[in-house]
LOLUMFI-343699 format. One line per 5 residues: number of its first residue (from 1); for each residue x, y, z of N, C-alpha, C. Coordinates in pm, 1 decimal. Layout:
residues N
NUM = X Y Z X Y Z X Y Z ~ ...
END
This chain:
residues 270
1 = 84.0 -119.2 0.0 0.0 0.0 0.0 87.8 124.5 0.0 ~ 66.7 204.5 -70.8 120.2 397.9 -65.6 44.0 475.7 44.8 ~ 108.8 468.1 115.2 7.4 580.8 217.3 33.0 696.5 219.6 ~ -107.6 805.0 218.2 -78.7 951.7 180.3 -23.3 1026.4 326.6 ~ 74.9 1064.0 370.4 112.4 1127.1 452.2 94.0 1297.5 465.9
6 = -8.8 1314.2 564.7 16.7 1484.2 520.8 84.5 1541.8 652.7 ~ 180.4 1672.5 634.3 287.5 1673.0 727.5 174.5 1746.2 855.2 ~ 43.3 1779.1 877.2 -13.9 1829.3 1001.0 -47.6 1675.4 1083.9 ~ -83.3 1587.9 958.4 -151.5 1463.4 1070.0 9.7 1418.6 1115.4 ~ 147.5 1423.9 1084.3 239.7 1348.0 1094.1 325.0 1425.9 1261.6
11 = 241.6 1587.3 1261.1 279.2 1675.5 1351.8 196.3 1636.5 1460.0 ~ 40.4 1638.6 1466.7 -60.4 1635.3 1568.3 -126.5 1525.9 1574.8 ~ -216.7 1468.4 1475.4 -276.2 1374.7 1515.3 -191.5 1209.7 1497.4 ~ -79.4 1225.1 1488.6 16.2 1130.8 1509.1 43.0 1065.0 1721.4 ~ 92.9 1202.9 1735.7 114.9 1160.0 1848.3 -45.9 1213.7 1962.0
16 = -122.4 1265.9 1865.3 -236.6 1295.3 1964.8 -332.8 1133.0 1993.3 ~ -350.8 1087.3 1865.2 -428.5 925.4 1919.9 -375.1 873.9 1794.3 ~ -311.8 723.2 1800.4 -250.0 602.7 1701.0 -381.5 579.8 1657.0 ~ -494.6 522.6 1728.1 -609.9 473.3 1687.1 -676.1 548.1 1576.8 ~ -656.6 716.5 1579.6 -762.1 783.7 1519.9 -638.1 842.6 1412.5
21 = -507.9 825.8 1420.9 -464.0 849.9 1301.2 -455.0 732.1 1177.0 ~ -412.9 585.7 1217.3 -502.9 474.8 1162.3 -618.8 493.1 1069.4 ~ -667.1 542.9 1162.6 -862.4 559.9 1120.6 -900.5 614.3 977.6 ~ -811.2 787.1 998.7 -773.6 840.4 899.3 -703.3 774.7 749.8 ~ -573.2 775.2 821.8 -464.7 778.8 670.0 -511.5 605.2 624.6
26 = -521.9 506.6 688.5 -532.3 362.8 653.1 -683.1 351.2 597.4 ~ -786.2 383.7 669.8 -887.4 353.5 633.8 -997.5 468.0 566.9 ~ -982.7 594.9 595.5 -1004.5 691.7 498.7 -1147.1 748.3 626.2 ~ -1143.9 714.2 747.8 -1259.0 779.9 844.6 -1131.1 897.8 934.7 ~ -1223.2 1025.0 921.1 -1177.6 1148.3 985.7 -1284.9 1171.4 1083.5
31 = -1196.4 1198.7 1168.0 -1239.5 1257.6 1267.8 -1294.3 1434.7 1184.2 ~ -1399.5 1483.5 1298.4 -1520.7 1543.2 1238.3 -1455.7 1676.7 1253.9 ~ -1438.1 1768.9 1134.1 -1330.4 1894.6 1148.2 -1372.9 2006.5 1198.2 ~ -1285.1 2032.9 1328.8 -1307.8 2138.2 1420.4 -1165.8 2241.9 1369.3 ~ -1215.3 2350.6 1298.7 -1111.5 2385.5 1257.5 -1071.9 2499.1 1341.4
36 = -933.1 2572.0 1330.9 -879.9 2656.3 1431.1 -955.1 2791.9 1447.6 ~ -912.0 2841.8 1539.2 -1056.8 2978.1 1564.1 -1019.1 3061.7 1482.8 ~ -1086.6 3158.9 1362.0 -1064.3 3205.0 1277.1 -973.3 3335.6 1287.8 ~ -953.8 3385.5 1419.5 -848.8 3467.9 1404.3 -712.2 3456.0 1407.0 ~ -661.8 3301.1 1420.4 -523.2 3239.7 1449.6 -499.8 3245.5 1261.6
41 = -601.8 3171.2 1206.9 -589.7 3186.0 1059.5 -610.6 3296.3 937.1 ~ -660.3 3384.2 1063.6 -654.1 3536.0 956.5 -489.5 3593.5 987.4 ~ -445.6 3599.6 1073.1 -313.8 3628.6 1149.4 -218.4 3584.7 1075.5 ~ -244.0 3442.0 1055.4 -151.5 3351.5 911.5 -188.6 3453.4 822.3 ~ -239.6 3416.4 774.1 -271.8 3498.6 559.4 -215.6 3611.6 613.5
46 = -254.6 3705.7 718.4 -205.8 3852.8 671.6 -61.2 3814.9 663.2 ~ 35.2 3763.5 778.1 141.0 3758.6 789.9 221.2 3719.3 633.2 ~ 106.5 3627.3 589.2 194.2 3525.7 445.8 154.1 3625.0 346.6 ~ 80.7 3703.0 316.4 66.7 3851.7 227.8 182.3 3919.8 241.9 ~ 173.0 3974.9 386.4 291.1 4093.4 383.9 386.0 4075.6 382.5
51 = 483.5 3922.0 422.3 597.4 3886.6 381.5 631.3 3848.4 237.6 ~ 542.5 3841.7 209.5 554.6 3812.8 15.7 647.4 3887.2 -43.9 ~ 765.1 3850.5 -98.7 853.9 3949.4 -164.5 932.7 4031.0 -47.0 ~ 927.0 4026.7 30.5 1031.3 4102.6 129.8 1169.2 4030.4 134.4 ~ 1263.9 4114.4 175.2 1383.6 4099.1 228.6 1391.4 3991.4 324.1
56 = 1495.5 3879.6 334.5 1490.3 3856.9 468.6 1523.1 3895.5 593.7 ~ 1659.7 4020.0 541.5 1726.4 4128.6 628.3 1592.3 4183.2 742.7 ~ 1486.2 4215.7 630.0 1427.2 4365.1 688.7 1355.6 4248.5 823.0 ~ 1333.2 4114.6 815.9 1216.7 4048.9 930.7 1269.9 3967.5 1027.6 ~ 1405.3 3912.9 956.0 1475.5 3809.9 1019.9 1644.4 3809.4 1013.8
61 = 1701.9 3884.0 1078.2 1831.5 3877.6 1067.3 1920.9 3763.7 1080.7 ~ 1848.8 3693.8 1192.6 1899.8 3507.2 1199.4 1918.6 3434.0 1061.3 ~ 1848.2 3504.0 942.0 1869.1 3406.6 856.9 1991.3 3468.4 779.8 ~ 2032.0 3405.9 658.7 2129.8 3475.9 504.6 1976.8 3532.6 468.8 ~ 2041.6 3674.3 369.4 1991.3 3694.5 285.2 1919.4 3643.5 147.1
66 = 1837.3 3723.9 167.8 1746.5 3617.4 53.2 1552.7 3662.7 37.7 ~ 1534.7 3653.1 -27.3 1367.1 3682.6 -51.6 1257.0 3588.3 -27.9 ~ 1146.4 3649.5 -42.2 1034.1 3514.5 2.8 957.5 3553.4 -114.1 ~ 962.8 3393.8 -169.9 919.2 3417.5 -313.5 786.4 3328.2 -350.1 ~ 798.4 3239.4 -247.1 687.3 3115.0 -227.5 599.6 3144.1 -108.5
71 = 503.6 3105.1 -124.5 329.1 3125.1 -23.3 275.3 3043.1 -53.5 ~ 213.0 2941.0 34.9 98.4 2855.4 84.3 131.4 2794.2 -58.7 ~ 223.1 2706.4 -79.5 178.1 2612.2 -230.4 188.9 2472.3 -165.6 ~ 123.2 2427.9 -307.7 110.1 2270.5 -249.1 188.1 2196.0 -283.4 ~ 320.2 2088.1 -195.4 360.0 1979.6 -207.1 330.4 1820.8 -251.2
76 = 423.1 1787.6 -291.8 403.1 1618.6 -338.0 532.4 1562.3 -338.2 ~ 537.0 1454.6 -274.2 696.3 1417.5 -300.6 659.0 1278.3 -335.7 ~ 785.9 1262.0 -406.0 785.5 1098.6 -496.6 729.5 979.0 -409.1 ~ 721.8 917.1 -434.4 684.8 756.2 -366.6 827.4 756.6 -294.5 ~ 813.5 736.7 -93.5 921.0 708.9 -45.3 907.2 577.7 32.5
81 = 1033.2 482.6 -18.2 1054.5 336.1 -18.8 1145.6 321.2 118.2 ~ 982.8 240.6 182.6 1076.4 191.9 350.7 1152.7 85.4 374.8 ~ 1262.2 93.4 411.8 1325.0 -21.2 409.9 1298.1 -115.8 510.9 ~ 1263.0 -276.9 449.5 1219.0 -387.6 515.3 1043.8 -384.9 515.2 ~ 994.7 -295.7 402.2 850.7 -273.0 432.2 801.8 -267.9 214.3
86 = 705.2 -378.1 240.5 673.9 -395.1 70.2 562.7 -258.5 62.9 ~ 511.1 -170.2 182.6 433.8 -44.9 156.4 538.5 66.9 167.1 ~ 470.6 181.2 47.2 535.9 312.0 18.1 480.6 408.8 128.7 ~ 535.4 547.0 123.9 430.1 655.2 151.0 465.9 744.3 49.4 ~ 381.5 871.8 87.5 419.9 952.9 22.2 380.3 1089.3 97.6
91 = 470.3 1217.4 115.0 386.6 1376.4 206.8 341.4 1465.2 98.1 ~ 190.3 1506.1 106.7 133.7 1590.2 47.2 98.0 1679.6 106.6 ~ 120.3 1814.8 105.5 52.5 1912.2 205.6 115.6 2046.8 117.9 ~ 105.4 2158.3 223.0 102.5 2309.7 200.3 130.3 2367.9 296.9 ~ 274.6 2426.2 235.9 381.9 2500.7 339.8 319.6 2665.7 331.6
96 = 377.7 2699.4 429.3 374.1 2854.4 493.2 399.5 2953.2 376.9 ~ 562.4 3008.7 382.5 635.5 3055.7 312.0 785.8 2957.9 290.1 ~ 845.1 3013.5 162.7 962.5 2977.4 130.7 1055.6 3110.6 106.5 ~ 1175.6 3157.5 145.6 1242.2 3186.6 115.7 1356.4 3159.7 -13.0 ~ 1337.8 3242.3 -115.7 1486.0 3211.9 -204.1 1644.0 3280.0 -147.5
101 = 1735.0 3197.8 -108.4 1810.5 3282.6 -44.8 1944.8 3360.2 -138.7 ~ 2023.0 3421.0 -124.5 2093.0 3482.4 -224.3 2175.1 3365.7 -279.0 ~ 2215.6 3246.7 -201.5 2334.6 3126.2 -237.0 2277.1 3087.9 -346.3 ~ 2179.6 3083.5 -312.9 2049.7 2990.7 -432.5 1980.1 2867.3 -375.3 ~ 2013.0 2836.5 -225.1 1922.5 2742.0 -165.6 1814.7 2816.6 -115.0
106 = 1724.4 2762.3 -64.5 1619.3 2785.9 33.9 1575.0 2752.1 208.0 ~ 1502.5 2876.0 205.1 1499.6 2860.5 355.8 1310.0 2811.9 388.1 ~ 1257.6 2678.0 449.5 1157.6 2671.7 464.4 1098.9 2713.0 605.8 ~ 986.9 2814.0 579.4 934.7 2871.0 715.5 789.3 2866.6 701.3 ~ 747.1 2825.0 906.0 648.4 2820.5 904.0 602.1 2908.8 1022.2
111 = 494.5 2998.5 1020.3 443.6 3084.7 1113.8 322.7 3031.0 1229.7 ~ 402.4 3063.7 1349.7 310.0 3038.5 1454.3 270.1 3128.3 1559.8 ~ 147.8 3128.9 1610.2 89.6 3240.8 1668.9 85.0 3202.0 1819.2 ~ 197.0 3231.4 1900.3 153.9 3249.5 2066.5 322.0 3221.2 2079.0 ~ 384.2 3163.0 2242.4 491.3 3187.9 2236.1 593.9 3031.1 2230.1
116 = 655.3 3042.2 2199.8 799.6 2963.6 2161.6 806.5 2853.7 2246.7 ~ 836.3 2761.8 2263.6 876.1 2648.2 2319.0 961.7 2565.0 2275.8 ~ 1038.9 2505.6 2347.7 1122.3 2388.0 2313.1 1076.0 2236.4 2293.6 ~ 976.3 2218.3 2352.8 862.1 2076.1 2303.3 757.8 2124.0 2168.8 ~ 736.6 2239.1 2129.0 633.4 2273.2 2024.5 751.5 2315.5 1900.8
121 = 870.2 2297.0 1935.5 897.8 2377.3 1823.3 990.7 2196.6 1755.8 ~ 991.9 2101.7 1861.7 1021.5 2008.2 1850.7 932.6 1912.3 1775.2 ~ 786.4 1937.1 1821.2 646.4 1878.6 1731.2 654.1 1942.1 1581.4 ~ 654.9 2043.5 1569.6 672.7 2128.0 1471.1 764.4 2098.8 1368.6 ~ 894.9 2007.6 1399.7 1020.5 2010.0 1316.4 988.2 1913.2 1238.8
126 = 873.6 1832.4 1264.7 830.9 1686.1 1182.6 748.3 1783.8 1065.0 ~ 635.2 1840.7 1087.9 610.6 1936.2 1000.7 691.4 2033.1 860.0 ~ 828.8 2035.4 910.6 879.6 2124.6 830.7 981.2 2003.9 763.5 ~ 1031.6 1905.5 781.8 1071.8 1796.3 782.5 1013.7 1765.3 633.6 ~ 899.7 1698.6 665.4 747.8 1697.4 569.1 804.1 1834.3 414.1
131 = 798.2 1890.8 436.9 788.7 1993.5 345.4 922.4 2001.2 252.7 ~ 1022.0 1972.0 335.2 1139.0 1961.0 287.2 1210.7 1854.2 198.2 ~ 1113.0 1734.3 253.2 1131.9 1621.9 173.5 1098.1 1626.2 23.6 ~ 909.4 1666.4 20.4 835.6 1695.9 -77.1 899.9 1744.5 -136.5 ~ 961.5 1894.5 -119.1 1021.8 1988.0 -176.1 1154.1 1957.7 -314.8
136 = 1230.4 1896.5 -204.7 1351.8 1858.6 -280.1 1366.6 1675.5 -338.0 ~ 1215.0 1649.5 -329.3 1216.1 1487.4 -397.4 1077.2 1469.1 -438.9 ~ 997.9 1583.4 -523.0 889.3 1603.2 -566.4 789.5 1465.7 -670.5 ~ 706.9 1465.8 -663.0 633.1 1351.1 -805.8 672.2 1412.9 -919.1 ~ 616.3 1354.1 -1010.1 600.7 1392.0 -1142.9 530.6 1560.7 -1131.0
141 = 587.2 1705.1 -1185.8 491.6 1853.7 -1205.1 470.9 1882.4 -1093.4 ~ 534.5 1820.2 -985.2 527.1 1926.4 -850.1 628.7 2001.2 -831.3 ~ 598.9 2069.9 -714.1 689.1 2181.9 -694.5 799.9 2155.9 -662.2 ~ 923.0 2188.0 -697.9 1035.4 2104.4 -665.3 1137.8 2265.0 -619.2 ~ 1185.0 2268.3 -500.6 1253.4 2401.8 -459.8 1414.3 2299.5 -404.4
146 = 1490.4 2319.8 -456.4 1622.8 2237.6 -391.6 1737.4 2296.3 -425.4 ~ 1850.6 2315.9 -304.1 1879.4 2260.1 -167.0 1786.5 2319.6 -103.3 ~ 1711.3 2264.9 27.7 1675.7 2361.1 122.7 1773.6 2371.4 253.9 ~ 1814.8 2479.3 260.1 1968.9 2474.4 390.7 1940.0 2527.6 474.1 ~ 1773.7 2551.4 507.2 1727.2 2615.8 639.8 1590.7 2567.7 669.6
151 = 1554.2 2560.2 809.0 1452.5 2500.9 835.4 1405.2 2587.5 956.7 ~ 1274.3 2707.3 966.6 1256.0 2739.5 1145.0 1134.9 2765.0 1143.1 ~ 1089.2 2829.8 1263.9 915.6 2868.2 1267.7 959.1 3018.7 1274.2 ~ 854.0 3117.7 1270.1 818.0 3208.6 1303.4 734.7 3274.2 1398.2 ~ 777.4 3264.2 1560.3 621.1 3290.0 1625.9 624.5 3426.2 1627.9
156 = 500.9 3463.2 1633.2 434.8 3572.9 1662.3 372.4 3577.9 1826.2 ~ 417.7 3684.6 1918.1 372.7 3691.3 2074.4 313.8 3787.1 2061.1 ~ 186.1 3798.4 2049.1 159.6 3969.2 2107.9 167.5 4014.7 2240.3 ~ 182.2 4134.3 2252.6 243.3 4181.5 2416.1 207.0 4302.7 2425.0 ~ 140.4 4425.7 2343.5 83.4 4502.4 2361.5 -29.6 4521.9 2260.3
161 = -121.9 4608.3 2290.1 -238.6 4642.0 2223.8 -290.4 4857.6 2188.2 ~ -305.6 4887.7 2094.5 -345.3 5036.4 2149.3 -418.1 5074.8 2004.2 ~ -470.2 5175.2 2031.3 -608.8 5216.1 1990.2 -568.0 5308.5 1843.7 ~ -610.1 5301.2 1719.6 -540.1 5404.8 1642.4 -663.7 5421.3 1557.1 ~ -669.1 5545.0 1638.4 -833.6 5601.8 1580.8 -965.1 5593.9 1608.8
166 = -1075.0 5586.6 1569.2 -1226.9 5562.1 1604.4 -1194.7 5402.7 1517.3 ~ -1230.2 5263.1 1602.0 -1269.6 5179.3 1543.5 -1136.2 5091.0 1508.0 ~ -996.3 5168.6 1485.9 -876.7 5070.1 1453.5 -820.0 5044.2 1578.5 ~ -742.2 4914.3 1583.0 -685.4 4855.5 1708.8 -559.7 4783.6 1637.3 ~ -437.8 4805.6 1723.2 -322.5 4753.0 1662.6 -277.4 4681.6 1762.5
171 = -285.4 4554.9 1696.8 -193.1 4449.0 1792.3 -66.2 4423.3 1774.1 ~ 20.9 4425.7 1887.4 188.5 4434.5 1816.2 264.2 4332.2 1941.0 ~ 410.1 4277.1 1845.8 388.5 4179.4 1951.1 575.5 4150.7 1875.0 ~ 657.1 4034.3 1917.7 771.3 3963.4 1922.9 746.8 3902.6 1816.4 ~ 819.9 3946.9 1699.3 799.0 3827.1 1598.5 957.2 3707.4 1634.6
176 = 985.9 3607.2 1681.3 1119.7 3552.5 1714.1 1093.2 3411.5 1586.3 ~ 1220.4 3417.8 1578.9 1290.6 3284.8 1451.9 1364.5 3144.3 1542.7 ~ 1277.7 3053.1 1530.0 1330.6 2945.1 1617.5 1397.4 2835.2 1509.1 ~ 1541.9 2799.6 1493.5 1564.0 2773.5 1409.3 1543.9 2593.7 1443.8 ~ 1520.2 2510.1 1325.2 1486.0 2353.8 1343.1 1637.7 2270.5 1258.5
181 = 1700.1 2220.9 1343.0 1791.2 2165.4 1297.0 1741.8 2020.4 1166.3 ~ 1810.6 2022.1 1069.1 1747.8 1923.4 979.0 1844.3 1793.0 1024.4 ~ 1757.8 1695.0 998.9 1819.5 1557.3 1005.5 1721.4 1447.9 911.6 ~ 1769.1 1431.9 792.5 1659.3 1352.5 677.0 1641.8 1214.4 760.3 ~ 1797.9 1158.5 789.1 1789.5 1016.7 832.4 1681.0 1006.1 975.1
186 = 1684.6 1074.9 1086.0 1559.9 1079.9 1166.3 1466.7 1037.2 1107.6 ~ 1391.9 1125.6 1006.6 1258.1 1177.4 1000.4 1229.9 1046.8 898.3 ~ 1297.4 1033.0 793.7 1288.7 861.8 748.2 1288.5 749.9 766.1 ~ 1321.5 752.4 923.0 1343.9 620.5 1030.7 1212.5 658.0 1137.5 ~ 1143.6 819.8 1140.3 1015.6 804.4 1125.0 945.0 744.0 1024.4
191 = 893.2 781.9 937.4 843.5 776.2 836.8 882.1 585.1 832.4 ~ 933.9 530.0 856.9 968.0 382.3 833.1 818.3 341.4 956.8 ~ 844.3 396.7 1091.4 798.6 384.7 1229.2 621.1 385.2 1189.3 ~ 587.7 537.9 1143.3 485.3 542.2 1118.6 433.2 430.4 977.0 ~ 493.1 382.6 891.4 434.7 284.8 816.4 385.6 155.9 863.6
196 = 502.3 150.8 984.6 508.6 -21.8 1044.5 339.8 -18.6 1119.4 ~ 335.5 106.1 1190.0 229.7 128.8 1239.7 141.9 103.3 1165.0 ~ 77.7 172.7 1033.0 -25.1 143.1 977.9 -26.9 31.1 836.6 ~ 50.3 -81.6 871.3 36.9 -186.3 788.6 -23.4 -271.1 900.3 ~ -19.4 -262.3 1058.8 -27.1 -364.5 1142.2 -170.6 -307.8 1220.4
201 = -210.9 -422.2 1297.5 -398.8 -406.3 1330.1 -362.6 -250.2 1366.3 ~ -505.4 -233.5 1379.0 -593.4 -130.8 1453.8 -547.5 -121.2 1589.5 ~ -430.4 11.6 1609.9 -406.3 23.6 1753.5 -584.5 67.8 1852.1 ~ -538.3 17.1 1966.7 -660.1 45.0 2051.4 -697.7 174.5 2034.7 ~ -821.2 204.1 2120.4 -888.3 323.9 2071.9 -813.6 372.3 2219.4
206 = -816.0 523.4 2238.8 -741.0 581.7 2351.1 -843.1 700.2 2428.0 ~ -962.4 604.0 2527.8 -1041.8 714.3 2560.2 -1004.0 823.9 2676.3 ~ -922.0 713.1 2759.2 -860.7 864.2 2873.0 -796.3 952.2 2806.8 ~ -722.3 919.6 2645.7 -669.4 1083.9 2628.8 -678.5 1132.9 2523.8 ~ -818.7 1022.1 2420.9 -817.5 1108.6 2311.1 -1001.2 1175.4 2302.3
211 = -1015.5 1234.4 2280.9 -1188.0 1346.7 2330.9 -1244.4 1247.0 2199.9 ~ -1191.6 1186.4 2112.7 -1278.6 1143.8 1997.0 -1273.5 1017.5 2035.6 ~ -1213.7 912.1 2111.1 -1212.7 821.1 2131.2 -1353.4 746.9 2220.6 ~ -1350.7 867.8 2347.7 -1394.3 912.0 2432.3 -1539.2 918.8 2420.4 ~ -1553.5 991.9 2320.0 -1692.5 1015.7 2248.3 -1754.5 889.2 2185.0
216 = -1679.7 804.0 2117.0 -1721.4 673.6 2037.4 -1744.1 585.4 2135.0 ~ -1662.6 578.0 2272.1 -1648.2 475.3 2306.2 -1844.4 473.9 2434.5 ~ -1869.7 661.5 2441.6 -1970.4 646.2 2541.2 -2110.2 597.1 2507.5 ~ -2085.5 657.3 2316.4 -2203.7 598.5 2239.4 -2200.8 496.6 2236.3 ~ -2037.5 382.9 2214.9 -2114.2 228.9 2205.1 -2156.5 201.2 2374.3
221 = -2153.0 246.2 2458.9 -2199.6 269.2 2550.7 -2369.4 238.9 2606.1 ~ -2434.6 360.1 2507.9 -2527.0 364.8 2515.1 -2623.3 287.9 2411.0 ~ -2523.4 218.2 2304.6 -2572.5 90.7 2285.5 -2577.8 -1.5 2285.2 ~ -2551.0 -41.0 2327.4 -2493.6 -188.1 2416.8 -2607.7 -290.2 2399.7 ~ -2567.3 -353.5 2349.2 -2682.7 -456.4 2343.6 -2785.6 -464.0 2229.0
226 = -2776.8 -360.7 2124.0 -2848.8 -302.6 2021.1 -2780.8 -398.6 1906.0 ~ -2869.8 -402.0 1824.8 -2840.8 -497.2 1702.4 -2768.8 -376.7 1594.9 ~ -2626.9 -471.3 1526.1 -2562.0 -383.9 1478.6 -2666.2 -413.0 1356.4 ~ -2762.3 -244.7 1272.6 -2766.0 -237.4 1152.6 -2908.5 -343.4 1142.6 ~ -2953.8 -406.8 1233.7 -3098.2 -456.8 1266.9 -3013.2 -603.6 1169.4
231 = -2965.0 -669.3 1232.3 -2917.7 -776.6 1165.7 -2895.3 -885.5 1248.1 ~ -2897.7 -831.3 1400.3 -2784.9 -938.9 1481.1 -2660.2 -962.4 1534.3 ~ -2604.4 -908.2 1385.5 -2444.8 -917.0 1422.6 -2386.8 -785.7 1408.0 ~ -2256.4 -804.8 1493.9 -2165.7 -720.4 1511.5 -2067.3 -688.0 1405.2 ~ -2025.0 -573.6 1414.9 -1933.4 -548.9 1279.0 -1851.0 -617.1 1265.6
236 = -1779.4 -687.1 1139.0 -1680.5 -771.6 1126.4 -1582.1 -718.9 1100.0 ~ -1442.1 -769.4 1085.7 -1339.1 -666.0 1047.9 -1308.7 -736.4 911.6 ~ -1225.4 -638.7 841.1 -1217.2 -696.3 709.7 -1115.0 -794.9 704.3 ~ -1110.4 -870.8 590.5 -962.5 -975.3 609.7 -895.2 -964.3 534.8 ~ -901.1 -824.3 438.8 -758.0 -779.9 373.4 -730.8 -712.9 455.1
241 = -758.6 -558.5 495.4 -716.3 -491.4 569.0 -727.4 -454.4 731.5 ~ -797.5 -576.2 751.2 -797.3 -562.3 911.5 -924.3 -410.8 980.6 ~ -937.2 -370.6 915.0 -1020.2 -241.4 906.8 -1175.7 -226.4 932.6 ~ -1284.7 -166.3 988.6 -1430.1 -226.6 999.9 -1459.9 -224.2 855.7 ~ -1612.2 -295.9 851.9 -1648.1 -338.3 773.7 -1792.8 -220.6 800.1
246 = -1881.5 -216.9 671.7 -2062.6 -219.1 661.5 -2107.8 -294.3 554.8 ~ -2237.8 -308.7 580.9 -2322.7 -366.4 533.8 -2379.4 -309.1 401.2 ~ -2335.5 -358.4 311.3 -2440.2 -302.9 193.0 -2498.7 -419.7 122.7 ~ -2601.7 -346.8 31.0 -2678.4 -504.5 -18.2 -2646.8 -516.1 -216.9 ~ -2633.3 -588.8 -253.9 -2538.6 -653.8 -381.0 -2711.8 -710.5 -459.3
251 = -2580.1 -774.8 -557.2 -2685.7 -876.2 -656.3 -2734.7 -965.4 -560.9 ~ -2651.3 -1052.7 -535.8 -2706.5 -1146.3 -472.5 -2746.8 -1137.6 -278.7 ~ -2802.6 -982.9 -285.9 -2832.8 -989.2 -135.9 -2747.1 -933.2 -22.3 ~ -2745.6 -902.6 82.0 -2637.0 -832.6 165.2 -2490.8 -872.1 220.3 ~ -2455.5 -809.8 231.6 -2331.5 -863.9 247.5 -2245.6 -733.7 343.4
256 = -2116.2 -770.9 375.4 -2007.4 -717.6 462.5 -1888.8 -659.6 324.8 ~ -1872.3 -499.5 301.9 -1800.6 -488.5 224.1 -1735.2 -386.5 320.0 ~ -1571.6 -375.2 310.0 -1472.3 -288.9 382.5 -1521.0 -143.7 325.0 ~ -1543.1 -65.9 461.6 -1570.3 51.3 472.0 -1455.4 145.2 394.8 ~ -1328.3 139.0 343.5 -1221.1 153.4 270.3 -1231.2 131.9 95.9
261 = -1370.7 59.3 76.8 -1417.5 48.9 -62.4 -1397.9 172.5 -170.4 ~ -1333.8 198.2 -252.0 -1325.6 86.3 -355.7 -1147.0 70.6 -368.5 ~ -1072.6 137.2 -247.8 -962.6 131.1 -246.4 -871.0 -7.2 -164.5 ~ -1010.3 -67.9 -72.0 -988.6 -225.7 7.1 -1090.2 -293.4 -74.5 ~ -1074.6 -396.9 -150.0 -1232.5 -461.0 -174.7 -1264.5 -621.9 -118.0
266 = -1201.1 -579.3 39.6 -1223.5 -689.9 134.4 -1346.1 -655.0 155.5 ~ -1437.4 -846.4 193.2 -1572.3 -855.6 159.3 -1596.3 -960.3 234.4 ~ -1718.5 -1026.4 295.8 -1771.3 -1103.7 427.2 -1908.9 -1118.0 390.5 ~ -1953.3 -1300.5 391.7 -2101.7 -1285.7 410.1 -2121.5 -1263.6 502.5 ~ -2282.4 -1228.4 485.4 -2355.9 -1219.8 640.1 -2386.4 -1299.3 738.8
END
């Protein structure tokens, strides 16, 4: 199997629940999208507007010189081959900004809103990791930006607030450059880790610490004892992919087809 890797699930819902990233990338069920509060993501765009074409001098002195020539585009990187594993993956996603720097490599940056840490900027480095790979080992007509010889975030702290005019309000704040040391061989000996994971069963579901787990687990809860689908039986798992199954009804009558259809076409009588 090729599994689509995108570098946010490989950042958060990786180490947030095994069960519900499974769920996702293996079997194609998402969890139900609660997306970020809309002013963290207006904060992004303005930031990725107004750095467009700037200096890197004038925002970030930590870095070489060099321009930002790239915004929010979308990645693809080739089919990457795990060793000791007959499944591929592959990272698809959409970086921040890119810097062109004067050498002629690039610098990949991503902007974050509140303050700096040494465990978030550590979650984060798998993210930019992701981008870098894509970047410089693209598919077929993707975007291909290579060397990249820099890797950091950008947070944004705000720390003061004041009034400019009837109705305008200016928020102003620490923009700081946390730089992410690159290491390919790591993040590919991830990337090996996370495959092994989703070629093998269905890790348990994780209700003390995942809120979606939590939620599934109170509803089967409250049905307990209820006929799965008015049939009798309980869901089966599939026996190609180990994955649940539903019920749909065919030529010849109902049957158990993998909820992963038409990409699993593991199948079960009733």
């Amino acid at each position: 199997m090729n599994y689509r890797l995108s570098p946010s699930d490989l950042t958060f819902l990786y180490d947030g629940c095994k069960h519900c990233f499974v769920l996702k990338v293996k079997h194609g069920i998402r969890q139900p999208s609660i997306p970020l509060p809309a002013v963290f993501t207006r904060i992004a765009n303005l930031q990725k507007d107004y750095y467009s074409g700037k200096r890197t001098e004038e925002f970030c002195p930590d870095l070489p010189p060099g321009v930002v020539t790239h915004g929010e585009k979308w990645v693809r990187s080739d089919t990457i081959e795990i060793p000791g594993s007959t499944s591929t993956c592959y990272i698809a996603g959409r970086f921040d900004i890119v810097a062109e720097l004067d050498d002629g490599s690039f610098a990949v940056m991503d902007f974050k809103t509140g303050s700096a840490s040494e465990e978030k900027s550590k979650m984060y480095a798998r993210q930019l990791q992701a981008y870098t790979q894509a970047l410089e080992n693209p598919t077929k007509d993707a975007l291909e930006l290579s060397p990249v010889s820099r890797l950091g975030l950008l947070y944004f702290t705000p720390d003061s607030c004041e009034l400019e005019g009837s109705g305008r309000q200016i928020l102003e704040g620490q923009l700081e450059w946390v730089e992410i040391e690159r290491n390919d061989s790591a993040f590919i000996d991830f990337l090996g880790e996370v495959v092994r994971l989703l070629d093998g069963p269905l890790p348990k579901a994780e209700p003390d610490d995942c809120d979606w787990c939590s939620y599934r687990a109170r509803t089967r809860q409250i049905g307990a004892g209820e006929e799965s689908a008015g049939t009798g039986a309980s869901t089966p798992e599939c026996p190609k992919c180990k994955g649940p199954m539903q019920l749909r009804s065919g030529k010849f009558g109902e049957f158990w087809s993998c909820l992963r259809f038409p990409d699993c076409k593991g199948t079960r009588n009733t």
